[in-house]
Each structure stands twice: as structure tokens, then as C-alpha cells.
PDB file of N, CA, C and O in Angstrom:
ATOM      1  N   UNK A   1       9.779  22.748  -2.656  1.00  0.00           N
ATOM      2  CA  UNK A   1       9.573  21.300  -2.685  1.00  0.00           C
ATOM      3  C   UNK A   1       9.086  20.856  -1.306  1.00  0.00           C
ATOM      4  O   UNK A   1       9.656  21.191  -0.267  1.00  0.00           O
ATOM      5  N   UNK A   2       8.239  20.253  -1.348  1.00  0.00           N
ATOM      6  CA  UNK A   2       7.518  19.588   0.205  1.00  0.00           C
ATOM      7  C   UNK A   2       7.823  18.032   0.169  1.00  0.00           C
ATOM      8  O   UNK A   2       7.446  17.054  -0.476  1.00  0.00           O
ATOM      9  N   UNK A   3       8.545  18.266   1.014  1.00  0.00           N
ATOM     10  CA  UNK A   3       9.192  16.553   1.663  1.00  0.00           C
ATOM     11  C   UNK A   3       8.302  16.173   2.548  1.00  0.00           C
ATOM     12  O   UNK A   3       7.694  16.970   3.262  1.00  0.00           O
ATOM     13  N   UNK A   4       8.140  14.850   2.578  1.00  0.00           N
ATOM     14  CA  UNK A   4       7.599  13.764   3.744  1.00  0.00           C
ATOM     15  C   UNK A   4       7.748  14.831   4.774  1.00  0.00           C
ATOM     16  O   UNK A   4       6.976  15.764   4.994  1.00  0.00           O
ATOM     17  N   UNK A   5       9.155  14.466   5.522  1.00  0.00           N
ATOM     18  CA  UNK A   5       9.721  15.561   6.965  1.00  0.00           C
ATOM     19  C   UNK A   5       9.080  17.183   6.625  1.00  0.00           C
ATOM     20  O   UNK A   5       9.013  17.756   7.713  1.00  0.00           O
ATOM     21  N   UNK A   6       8.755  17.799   5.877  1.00  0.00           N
ATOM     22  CA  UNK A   6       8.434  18.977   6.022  1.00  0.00           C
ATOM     23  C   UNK A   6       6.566  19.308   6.119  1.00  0.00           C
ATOM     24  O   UNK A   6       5.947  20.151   6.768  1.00  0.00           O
ATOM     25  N   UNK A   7       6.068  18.165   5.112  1.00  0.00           N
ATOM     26  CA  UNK A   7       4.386  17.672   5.428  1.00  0.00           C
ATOM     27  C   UNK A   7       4.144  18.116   7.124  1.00  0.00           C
ATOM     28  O   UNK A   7       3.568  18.864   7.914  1.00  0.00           O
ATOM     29  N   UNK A   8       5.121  16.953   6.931  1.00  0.00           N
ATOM     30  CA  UNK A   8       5.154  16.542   8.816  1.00  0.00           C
ATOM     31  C   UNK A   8       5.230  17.429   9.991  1.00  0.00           C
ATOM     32  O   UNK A   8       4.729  17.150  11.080  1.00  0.00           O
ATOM     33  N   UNK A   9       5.878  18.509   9.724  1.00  0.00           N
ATOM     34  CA  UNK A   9       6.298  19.467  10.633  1.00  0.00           C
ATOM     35  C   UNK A   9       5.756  21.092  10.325  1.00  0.00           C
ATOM     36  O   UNK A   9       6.187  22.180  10.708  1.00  0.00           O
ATOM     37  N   UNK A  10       4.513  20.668   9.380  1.00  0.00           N
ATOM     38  CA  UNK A  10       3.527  21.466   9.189  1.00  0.00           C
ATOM     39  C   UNK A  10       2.621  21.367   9.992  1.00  0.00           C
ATOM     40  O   UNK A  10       2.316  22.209  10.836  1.00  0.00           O
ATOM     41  N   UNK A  11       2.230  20.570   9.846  1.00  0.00           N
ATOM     42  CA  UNK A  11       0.801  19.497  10.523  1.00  0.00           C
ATOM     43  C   UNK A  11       1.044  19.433  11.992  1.00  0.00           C
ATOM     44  O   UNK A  11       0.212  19.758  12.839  1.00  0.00           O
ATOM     45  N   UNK A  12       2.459  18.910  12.274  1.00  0.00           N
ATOM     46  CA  UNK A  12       2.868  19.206  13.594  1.00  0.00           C
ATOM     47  C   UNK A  12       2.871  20.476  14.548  1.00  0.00           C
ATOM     48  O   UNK A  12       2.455  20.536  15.705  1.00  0.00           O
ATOM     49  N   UNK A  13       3.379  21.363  13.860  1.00  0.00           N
ATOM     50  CA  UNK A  13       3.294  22.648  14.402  1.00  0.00           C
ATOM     51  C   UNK A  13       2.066  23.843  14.503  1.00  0.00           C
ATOM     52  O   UNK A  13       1.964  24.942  15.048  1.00  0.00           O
ATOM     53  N   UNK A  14       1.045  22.816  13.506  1.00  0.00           N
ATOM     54  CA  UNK A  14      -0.373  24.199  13.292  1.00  0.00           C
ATOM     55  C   UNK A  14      -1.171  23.332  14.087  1.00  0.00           C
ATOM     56  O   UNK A  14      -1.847  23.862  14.969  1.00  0.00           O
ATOM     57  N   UNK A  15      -1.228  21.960  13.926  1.00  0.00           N
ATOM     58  CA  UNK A  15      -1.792  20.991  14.905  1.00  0.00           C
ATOM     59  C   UNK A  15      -1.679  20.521  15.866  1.00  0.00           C
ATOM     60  O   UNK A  15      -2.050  19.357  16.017  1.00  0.00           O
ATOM     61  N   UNK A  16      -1.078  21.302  16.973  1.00  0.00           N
ATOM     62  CA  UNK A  16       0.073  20.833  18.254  1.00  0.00           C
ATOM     63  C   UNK A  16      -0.260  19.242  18.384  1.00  0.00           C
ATOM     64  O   UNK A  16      -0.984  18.686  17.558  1.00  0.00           O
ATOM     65  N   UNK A  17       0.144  18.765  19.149  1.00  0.00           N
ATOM     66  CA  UNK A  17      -0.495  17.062  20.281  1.00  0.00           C
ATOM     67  C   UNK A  17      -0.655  16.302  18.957  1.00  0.00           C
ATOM     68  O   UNK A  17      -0.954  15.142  19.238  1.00  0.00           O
ATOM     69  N   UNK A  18      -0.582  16.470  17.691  1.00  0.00           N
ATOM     70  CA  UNK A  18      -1.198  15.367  16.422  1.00  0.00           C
ATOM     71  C   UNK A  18       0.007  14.291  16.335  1.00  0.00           C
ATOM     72  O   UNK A  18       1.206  14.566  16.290  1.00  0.00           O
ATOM     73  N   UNK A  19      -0.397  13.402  16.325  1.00  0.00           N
ATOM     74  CA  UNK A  19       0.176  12.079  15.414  1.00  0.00           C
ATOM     75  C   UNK A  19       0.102  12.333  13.980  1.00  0.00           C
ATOM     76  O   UNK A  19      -0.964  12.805  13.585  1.00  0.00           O
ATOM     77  N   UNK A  20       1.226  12.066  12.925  1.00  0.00           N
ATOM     78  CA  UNK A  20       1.165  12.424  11.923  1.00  0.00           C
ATOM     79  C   UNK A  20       1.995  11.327  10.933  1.00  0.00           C
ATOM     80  O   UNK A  20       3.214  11.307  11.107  1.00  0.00           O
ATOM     81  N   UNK A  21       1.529  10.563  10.076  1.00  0.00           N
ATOM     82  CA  UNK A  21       2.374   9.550   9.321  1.00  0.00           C
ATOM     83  C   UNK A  21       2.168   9.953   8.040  1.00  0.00           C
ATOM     84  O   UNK A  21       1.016  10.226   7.705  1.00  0.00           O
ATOM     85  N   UNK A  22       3.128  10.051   7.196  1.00  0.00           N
ATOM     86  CA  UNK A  22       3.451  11.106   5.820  1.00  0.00           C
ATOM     87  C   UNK A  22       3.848   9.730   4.703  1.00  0.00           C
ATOM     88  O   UNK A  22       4.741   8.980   5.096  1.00  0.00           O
ATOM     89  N   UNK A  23       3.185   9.418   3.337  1.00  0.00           N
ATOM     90  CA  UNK A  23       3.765   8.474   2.578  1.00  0.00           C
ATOM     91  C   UNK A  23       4.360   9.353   0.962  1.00  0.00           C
ATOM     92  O   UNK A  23       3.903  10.445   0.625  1.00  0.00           O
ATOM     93  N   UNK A  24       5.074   8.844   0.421  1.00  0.00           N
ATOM     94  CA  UNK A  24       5.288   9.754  -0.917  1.00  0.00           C
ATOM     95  C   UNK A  24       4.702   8.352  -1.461  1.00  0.00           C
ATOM     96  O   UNK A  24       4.782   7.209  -1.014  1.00  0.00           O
ATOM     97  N   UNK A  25       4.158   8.829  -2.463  1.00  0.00           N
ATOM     98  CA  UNK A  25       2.855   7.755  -2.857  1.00  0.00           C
ATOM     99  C   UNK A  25       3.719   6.974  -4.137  1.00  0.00           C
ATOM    100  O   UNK A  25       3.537   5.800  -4.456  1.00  0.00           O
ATOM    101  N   UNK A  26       4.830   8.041  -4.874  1.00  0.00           N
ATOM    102  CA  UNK A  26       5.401   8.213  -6.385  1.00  0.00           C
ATOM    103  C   UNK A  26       6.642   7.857  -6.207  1.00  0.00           C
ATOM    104  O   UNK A  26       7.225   6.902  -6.721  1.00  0.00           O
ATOM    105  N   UNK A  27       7.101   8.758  -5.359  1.00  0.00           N
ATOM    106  CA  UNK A  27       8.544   8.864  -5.230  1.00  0.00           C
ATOM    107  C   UNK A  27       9.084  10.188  -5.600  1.00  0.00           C
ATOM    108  O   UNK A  27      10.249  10.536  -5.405  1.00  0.00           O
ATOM    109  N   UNK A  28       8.137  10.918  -6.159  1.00  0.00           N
ATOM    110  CA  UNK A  28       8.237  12.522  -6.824  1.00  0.00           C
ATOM    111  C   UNK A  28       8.018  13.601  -5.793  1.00  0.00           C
ATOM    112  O   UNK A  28       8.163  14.775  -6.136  1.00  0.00           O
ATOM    113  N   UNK A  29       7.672  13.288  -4.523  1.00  0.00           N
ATOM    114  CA  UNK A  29       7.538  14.526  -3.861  1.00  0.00           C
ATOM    115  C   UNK A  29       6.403  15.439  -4.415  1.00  0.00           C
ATOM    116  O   UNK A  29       6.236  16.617  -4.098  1.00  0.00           O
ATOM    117  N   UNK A  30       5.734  14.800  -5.190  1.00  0.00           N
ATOM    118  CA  UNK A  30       4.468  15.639  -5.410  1.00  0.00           C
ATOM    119  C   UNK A  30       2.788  15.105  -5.373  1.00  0.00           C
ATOM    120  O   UNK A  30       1.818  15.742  -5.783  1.00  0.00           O
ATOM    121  N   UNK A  31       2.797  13.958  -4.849  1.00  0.00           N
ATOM    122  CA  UNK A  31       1.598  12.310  -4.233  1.00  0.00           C
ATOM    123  C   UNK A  31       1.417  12.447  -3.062  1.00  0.00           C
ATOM    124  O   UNK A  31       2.510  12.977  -2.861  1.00  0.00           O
ATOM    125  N   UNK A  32       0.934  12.425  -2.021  1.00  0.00           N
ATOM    126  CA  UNK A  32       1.428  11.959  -0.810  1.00  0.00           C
ATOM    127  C   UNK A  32      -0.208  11.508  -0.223  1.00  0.00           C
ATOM    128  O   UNK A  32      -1.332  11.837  -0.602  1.00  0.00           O
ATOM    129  N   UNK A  33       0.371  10.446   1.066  1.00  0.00           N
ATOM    130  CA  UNK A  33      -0.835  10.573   1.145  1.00  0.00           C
ATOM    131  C   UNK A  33      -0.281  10.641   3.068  1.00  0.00           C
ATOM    132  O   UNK A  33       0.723  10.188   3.618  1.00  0.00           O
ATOM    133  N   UNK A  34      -1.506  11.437   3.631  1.00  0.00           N
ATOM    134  CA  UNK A  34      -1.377  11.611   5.365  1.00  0.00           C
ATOM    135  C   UNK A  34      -2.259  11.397   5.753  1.00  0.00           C
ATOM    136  O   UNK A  34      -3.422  11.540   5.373  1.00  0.00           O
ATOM    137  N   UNK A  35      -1.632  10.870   6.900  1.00  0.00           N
ATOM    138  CA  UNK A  35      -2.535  10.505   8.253  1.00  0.00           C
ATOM    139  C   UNK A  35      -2.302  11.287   9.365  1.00  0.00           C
ATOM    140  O   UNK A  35      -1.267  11.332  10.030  1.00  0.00           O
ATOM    141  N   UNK A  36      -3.657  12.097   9.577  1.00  0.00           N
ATOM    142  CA  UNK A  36      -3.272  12.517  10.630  1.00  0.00           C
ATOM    143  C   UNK A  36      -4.025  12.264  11.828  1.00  0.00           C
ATOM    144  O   UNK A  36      -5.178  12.023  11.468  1.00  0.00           O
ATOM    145  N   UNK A  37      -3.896  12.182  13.508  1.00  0.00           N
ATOM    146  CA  UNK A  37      -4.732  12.112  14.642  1.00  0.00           C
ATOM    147  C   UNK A  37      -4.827  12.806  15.440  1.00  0.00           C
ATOM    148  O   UNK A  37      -3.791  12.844  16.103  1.00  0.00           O
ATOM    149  N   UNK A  38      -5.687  13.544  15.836  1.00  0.00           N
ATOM    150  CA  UNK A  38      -5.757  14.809  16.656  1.00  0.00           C
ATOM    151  C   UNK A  38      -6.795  15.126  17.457  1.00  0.00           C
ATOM    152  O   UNK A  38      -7.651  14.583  16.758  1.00  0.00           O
ATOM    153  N   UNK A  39      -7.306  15.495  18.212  1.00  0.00           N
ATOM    154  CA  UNK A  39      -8.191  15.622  19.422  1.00  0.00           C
ATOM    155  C   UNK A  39      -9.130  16.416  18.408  1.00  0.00           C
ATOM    156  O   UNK A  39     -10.240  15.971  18.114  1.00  0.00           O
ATOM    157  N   UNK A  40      -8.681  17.507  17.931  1.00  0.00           N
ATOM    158  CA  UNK A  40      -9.306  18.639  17.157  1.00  0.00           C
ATOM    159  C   UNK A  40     -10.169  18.419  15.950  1.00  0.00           C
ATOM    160  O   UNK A  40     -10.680  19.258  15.208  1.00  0.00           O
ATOM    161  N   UNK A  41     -10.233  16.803  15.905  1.00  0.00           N
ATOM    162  CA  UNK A  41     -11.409  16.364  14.932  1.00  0.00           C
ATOM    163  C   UNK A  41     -12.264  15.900  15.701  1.00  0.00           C
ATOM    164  O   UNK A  41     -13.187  15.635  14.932  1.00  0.00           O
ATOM    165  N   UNK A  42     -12.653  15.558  16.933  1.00  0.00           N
ATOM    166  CA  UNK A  42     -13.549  15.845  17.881  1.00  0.00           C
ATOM    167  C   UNK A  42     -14.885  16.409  17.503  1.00  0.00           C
ATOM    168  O   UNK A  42     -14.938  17.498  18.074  1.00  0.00           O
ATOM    169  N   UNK A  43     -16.032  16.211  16.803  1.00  0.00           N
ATOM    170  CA  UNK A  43     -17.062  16.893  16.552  1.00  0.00           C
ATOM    171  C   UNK A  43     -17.467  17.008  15.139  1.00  0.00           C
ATOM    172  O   UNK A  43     -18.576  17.253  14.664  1.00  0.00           O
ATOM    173  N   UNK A  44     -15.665  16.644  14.224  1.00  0.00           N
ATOM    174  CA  UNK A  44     -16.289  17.049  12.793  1.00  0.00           C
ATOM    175  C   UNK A  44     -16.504  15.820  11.974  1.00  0.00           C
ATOM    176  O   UNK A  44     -16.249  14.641  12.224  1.00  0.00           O
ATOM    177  N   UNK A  45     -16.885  16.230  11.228  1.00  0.00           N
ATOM    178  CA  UNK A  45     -17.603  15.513  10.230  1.00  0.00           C
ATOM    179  C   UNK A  45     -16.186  15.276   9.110  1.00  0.00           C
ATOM    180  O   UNK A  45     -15.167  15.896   9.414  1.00  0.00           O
ATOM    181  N   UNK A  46     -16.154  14.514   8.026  1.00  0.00           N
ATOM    182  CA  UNK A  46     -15.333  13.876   7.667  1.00  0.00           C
ATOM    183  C   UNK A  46     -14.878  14.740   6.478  1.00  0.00           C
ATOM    184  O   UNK A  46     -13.796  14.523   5.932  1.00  0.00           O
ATOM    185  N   UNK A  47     -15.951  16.010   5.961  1.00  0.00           N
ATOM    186  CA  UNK A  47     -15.119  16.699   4.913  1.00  0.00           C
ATOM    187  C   UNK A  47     -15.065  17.591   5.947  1.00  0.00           C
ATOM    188  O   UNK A  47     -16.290  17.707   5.902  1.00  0.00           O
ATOM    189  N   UNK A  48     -14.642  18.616   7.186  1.00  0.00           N
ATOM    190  CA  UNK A  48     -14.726  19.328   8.138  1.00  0.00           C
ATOM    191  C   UNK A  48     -13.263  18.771   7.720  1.00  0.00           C
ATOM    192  O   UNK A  48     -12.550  19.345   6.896  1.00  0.00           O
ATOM    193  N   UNK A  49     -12.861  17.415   8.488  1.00  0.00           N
ATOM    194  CA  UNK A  49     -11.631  17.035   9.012  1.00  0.00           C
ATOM    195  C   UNK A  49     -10.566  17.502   7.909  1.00  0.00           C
ATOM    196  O   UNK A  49      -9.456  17.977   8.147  1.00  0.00           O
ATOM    197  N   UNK A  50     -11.140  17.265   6.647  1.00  0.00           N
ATOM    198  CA  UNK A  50     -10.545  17.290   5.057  1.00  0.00           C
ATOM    199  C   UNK A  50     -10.038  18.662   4.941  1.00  0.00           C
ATOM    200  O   UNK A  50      -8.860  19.001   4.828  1.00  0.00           O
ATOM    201  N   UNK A  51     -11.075  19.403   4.985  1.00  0.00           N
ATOM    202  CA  UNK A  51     -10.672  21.116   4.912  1.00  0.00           C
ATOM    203  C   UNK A  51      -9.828  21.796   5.499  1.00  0.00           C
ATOM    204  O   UNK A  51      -9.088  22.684   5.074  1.00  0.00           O
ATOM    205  N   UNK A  52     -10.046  21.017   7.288  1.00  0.00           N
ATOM    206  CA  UNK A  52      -8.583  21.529   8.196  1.00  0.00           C
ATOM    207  C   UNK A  52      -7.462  21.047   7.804  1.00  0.00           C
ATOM    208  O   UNK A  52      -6.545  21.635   8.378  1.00  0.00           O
ATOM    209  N   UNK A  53      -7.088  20.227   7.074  1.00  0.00           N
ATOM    210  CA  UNK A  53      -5.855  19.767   6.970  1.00  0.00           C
ATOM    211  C   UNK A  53      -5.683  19.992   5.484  1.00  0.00           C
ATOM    212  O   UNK A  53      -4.615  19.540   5.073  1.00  0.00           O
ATOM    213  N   UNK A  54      -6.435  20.561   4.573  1.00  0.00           N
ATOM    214  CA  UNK A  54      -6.110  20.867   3.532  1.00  0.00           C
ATOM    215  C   UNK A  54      -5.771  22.340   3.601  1.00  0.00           C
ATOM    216  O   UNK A  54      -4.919  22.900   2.911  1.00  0.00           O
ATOM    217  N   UNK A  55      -6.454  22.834   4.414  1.00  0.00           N
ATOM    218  CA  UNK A  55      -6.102  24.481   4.826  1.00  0.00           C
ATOM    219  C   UNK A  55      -4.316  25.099   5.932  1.00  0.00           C
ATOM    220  O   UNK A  55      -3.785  26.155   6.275  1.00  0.00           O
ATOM    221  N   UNK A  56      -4.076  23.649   6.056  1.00  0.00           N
ATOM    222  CA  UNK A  56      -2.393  24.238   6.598  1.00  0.00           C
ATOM    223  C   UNK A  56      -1.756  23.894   5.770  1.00  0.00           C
ATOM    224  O   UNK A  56      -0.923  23.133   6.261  1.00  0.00           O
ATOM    225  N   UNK A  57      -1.602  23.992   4.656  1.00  0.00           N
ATOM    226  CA  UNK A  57      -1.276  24.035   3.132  1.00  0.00           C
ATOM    227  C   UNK A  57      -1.342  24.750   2.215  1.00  0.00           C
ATOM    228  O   UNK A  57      -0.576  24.607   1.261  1.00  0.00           O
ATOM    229  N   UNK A  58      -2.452  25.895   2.263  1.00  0.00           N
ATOM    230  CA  UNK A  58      -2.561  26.721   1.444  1.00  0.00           C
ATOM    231  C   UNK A  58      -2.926  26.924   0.169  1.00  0.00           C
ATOM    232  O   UNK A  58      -4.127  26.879  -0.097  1.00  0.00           O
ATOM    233  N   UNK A  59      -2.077  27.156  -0.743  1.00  0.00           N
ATOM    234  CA  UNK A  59      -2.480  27.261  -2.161  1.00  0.00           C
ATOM    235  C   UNK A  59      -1.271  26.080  -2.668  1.00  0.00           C
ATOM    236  O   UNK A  59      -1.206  25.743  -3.850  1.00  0.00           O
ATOM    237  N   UNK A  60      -0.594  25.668  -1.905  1.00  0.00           N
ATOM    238  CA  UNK A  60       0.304  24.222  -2.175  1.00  0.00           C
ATOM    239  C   UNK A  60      -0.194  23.263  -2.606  1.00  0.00           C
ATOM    240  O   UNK A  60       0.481  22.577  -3.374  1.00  0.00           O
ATOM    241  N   UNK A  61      -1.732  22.802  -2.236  1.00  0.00           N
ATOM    242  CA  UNK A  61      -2.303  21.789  -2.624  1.00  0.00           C
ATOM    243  C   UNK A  61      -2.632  21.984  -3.831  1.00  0.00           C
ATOM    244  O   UNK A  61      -3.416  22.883  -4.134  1.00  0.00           O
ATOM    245  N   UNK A  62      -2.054  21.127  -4.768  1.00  0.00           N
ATOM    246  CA  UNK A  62      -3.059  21.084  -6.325  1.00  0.00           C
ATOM    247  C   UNK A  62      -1.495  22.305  -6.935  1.00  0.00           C
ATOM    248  O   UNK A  62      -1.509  22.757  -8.080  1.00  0.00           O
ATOM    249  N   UNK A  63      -0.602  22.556  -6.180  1.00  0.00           N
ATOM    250  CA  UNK A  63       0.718  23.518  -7.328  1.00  0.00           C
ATOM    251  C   UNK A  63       1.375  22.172  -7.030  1.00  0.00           C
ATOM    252  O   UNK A  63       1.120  21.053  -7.475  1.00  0.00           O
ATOM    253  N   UNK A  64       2.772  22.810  -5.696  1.00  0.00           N
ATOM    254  CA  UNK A  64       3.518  21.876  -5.550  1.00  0.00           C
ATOM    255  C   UNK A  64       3.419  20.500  -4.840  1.00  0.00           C
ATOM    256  O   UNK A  64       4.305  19.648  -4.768  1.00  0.00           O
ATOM    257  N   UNK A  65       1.880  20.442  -4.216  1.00  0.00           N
ATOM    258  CA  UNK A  65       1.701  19.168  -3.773  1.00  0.00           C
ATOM    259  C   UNK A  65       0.692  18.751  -5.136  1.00  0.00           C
ATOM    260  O   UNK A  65      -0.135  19.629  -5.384  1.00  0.00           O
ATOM    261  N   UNK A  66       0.666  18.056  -5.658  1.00  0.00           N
ATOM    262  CA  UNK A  66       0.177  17.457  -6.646  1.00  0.00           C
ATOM    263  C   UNK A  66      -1.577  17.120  -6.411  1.00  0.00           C
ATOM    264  O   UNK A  66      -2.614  17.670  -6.781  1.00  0.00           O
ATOM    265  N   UNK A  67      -1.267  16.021  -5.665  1.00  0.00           N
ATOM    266  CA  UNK A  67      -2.083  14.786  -4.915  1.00  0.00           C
ATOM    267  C   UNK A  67      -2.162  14.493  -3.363  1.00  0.00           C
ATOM    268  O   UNK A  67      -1.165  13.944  -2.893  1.00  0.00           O
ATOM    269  N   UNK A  68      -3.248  14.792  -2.462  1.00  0.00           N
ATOM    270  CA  UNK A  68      -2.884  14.983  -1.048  1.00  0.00           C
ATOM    271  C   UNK A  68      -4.216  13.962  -0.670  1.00  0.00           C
ATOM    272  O   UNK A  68      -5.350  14.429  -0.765  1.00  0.00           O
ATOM    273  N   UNK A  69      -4.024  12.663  -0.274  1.00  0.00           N
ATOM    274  CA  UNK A  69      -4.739  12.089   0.438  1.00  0.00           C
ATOM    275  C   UNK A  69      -5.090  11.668   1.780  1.00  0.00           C
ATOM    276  O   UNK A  69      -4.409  11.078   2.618  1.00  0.00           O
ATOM    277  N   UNK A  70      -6.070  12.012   1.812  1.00  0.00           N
ATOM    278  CA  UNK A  70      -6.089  12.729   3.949  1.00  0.00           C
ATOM    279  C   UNK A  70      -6.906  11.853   3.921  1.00  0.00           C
ATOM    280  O   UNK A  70      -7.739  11.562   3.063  1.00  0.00           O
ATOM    281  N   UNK A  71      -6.505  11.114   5.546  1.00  0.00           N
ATOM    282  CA  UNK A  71      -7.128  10.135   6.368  1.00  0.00           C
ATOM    283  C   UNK A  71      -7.353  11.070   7.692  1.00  0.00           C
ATOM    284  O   UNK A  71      -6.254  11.543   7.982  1.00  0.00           O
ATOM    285  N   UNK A  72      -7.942  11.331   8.226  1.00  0.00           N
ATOM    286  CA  UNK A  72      -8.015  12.320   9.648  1.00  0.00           C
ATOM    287  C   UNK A  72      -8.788  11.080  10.504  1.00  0.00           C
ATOM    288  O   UNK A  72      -9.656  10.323  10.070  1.00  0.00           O
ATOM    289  N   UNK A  73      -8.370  11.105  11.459  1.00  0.00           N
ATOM    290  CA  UNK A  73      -9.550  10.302  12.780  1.00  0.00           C
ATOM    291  C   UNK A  73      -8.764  11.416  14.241  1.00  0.00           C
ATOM    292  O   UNK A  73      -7.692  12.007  14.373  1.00  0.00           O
ATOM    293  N   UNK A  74      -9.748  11.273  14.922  1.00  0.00           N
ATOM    294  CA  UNK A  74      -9.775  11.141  16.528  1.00  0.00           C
ATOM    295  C   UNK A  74      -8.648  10.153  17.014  1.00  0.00           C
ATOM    296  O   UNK A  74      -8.424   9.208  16.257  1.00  0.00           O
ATOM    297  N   UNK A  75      -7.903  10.240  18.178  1.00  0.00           N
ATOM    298  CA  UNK A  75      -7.428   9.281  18.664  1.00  0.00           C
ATOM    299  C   UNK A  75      -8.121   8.318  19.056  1.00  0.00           C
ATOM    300  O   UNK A  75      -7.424   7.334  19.303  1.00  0.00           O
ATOM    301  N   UNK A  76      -9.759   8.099  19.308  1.00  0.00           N
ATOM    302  CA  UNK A  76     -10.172   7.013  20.216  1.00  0.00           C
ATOM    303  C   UNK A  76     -10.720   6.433  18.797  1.00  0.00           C
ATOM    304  O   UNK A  76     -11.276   5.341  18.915  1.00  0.00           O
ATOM    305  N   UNK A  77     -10.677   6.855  17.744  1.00  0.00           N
ATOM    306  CA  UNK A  77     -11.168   6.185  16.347  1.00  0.00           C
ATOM    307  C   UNK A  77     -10.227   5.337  15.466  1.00  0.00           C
ATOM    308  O   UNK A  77     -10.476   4.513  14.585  1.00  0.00           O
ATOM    309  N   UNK A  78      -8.298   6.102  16.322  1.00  0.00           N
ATOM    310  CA  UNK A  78      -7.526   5.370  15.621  1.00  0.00           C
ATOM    311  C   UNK A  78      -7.384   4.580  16.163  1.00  0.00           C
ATOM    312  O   UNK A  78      -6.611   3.848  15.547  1.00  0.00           O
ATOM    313  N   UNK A  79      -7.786   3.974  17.469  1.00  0.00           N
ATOM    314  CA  UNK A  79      -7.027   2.717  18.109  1.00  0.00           C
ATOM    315  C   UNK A  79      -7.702   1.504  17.662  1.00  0.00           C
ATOM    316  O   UNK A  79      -7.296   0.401  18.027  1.00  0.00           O
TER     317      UNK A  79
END
């Protein structure tokens, strides 16, 4: 089961320095939608950003994560 707190400390730990805000969209633990901000989108393009953060997930996305809606920016894009 992937909790909010565990999203979070995925993203955190494969993405060092990221800002990361986690929503359960349902209430089921299987919706979610993230935000994440990171230096390391620096250069990419907006399905680039999609793929990295769909790829520290694995084969989770689409079993036990259901629904994963990714917002990615730069820090100087989130302010």
C-alpha cells in the first residue's frame, strides 16, 4: 500500500534537495496527485519531467498506485 508519507519519501530520497507535496485525490490510497520541485528538471521538457518521476515508482504506477498526477517545475518556475 503507498501512503501520502511513503510517495513522499520516495521522491525524497531518489530526488535528494526536492520539495514534495503528496494529495490522496479519493481517500483510497490508490489517486494521488504530486507535486514535485527539483533543480533536476532544469533542461527538461514537460513529458522528460513526467517520466522521471514516474520512473521512481516502477511497475507501481497503474498496479498499486492507480492514478498518479504529476505536476514537476523547477524551483524558479514554482515561485
Amino acid at each position: 500500500m503507498f501512503t501520502p508519507e511513503k510517495i513522499k519519501l520516495i521522491v525524497e530520497e531518489k530526488m535528494p534537495g526536492s520539495r514534495v507535496q503528496v494529495k490522496d485525490l479519493t481517500g483510497t490510497q490508490d489517486h494521488y496527485e504530486l507535486t514535485v520541485v527539483s533543480k533536476e528538471f532544469h533542461g527538461k521538457g514537460l513529458v522528460d519531467r513526467h517520466r522521471m518521476v514516474y520512473a521512481l515508482f516502477g511497475t507501481a504506477v497503474g498496479a498499486e498506485i492507480h492514478a498518479l498526477s504529476v505536476k514537476a517545475f523547477t524551483p524558479e518556475e514554482f515561485k
